[in-house]
N, C-alpha and C positions, 0 to 999 in steps of 0.2 A: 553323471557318468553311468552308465551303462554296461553291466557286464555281459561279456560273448563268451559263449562256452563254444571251446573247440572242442568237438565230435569226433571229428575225421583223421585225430593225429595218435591212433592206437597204433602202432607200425614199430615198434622199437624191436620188438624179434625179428622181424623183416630185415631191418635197415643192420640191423647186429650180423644177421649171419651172410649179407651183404657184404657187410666189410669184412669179415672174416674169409669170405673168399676173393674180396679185391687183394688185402695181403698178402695171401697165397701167389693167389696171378703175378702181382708186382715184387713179389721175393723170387719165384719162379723168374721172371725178367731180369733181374739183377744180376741172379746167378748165369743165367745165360750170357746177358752182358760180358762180364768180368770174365768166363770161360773163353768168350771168344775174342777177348780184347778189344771191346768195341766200344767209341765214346759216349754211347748211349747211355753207360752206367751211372752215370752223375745224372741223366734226368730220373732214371728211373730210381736213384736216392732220394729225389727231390720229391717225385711222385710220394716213395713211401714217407718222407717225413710230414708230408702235407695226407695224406689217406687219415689219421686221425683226427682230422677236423670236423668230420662229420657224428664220429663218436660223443661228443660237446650236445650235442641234440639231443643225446637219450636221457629219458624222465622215468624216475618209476613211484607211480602214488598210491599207496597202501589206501584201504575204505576209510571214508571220511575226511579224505584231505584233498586240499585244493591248491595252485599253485599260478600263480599272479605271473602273466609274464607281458617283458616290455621289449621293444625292438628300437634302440636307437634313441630310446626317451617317448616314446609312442606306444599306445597301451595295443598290445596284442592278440590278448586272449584270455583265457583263464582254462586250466586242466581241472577238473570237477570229481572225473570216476575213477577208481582204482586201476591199475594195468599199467604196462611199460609202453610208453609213448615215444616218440620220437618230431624235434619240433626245430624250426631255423635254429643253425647254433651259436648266432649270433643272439637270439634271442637271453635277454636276462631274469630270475625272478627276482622280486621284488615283496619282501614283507618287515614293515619299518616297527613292528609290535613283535617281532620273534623272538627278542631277545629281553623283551621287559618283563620283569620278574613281579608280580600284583600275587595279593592272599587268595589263589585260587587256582582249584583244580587243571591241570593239563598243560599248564609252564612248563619251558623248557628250561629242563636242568645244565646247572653250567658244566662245561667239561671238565672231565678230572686228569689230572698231569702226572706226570710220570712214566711207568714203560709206555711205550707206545700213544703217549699224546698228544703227539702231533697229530696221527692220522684219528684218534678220538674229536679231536678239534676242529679239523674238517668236515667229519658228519657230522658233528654239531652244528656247523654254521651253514649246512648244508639241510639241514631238519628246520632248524630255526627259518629258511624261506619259507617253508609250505606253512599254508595255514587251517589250522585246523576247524574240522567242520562239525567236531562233537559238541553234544550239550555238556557246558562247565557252570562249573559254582565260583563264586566269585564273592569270597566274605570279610568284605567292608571291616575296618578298624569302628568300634565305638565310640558313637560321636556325644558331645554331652549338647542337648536340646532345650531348650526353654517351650513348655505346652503353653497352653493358649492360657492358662491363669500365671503363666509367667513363672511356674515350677520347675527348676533345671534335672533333666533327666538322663539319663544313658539309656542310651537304645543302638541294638546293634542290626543289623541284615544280612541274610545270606540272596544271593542273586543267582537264578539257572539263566544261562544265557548261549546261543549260538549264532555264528558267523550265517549269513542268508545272501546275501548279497557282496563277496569279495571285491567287487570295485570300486563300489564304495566304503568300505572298508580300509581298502589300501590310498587311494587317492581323495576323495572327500573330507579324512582328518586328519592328522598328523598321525597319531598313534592312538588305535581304536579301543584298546585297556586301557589306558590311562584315560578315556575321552570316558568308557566306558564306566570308568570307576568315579569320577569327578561327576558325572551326572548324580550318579545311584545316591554319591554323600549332596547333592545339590536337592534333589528329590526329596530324599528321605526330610532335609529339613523343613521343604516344601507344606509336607502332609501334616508331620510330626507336631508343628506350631497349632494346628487348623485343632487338633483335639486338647484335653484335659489328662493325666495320669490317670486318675477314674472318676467316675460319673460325678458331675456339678449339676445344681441347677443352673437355670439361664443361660446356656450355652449351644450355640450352634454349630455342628460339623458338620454340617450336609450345605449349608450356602442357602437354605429354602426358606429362610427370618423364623423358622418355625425352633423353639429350644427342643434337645434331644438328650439320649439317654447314652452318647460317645462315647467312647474313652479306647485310650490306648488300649490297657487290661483288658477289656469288657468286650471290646471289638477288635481282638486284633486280624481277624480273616478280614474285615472290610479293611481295615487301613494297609494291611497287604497288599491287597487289591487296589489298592487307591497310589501308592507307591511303585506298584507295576505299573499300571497307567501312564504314570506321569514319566517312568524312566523309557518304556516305551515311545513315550510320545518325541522326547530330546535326543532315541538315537535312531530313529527311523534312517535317519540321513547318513547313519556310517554302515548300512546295511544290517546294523544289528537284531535280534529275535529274543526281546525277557520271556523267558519261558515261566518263569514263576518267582518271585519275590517273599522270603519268609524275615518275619520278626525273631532275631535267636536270641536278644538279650535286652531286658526291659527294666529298667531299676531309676528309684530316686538318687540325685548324682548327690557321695559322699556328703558334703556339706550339709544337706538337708533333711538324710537319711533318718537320721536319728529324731528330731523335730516330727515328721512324718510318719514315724513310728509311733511316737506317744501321742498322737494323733487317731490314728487306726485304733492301737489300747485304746485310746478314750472312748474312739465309738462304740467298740464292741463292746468294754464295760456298761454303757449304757443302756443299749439294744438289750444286754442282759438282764439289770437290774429291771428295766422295764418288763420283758417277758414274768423274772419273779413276781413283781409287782401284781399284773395282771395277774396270774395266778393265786398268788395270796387273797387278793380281792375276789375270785372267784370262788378258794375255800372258804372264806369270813362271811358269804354270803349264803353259802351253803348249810354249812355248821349253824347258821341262826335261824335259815329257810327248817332242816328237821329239825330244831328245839323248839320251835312253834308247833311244828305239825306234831309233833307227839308229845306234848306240852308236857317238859320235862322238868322246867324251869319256867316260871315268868319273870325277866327283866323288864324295870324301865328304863329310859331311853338313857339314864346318865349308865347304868351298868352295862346297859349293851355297847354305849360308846368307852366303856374302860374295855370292855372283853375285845372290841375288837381291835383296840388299840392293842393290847396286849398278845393278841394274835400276830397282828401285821408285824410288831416285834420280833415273835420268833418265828414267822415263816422268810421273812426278809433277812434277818440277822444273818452273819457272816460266819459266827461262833454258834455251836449249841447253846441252848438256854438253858439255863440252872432256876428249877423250879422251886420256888417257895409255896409251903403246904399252910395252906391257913388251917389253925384247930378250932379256931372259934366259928361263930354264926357268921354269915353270909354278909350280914350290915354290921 
């Protein structure tokens, strides 16, 4: 499908002040008629109750909306630019998504009842045709995922997305948000599997047999990127435009949370102990480097291996050390 923009149908103040003077003319007739008793009067009622048929054609589209229109079941046209138009008024619009309600910006709200809801209701359902041509956000419920070490996750998306193509849009799916939003949660599982929560060894997300350094956490502008892509690519066909794809919510899903947690603890405990470590052994190396050089003491090798053992003690320790004062001789 193919969409036609109709250009040449700017004319709704023309055709408006048109009919405002055909009324005239054919109320003028009337009254004539009926002044001079002549049976002309019944057509010229016929005239006026038929003269607002043409009224039925006028369109008027604020910036950024577009409006799908069909003649008989035969696609007609599409209205694209702001202005009052005027179009066959037989012509019908058409947009089978107006009224679907999805987590994202620029849905149409339902009508509210009461004084005057009826005619509240009709521009509702009157708004709800046009379709809109702004860039919206469109943010996906949190899905729980399995990554590539089989870790169930929660991860959620936000989606910028705009309408590019209405004829496709309206005719090539059923309904283009919800086609729209079943992709994004299809996608996102897509990528979401191919990485790790954070960096593994042995693990490939790039597809190149080469292991890398992935992760959701760690990379999440590339897997953005990778989940744009892919939503791009499955709604080419409803005329859609992903304008950008963010990661808004990343977490180990409940069950595992905790497990995960004392997991992290454990490394950084480690990573820590280790850094003291190294340093302990770089001052036990030092402390013995100047007791030689200014021969303060000489140790042999069983006293220097208590001193340092007793070092590594309390530079390691978790507690201060409580120091015992020897009074006697050294042996």
């Amino acid at each position: 499908m193919k969409e036609i923009v109709l250009t040449n149908r700017k004319i709704g103040m023309p055709v408006l002040l048109g009919e405002i003077v055909l009324y005239l003319f054919l109320a003028a007739g009337l009254v004539f008629a009926i002044n001079n008793g002549s049976d002309s009067a019944i057509i010229w009622i016929f005239l006026l109750a038929a003269a607002w048929l043409p009224l039925m054609g006028l369109k008027v589209l604020k910036p950024q909306e577009a409006l799908v229109l069909t003649l008989f079941g035969k696609y007609a046209g599409t209205l694209k630019d702001e202005g009052f138009y005027w179009v066959n008024p037989f012509c019908s619009s058409i947009n089978p998504a107006g009224k679907t309600k999805l987590s994202q910006s620029g849905d149409v709200r339902s009508p509210k009842h009461g004084m005057g809801g009826e005619a509240m209701e009709k521009q509702y359902n009157a708004e709800a045709k046009k379709i809109s041509l702004k860039i919206m956000t469109l943010n996906n419920t949190r899905q729980k995922i399995n990554d590539c070490l089989g870790n169930p996750v929660e991860i959620g998306i936000a989606v910028t997305w705009r309408v590019t193509d209405t004829a496709k849009a309206v005719f090539n799916v059923d309904n283009y948000k919800e086609y729209l939003s079943l992709q994004c949660d299809s996608a996102l599982r897509n990528i979401v599997r191919l990485y790790p929560y954070d960096v593994a060894p042995n693990v490939d997300t790039t597809g190149d047999g080469v292991a890398d350094d992935g992760s959701l956490r760690g990379s999440s502008e590339i897997v953005a990127e990778r989940i744009r892509n892919e939503i791009q690519n499955r709604v080419d066909e409803a005329g859609i435009e992903v304008v950008e794809a963010r990661i808004t919510y990343l977490a180990y899903a409940p069950e595992i949370a905790a497990a995960m947690l004392q997991r992290q603890q454990a490394a950084a405990l480690v990573d820590a102990r280790k850094t003291i470590v190294d340093g302990a052994v770089g001052m036990v190396e030092m402390a013995l480097e100047q007791l030689n050089e200014h021969d303060i003491v000489t140790l042999d090798e069983e006293r220097k291996a208590a001193m340092v053992s007793n070092l590594l003690v309390v530079l390691c320790g978790n507690h201060d050390a409580q120091p015992v004062v020897n009074s006697g001789t050294l042996y």
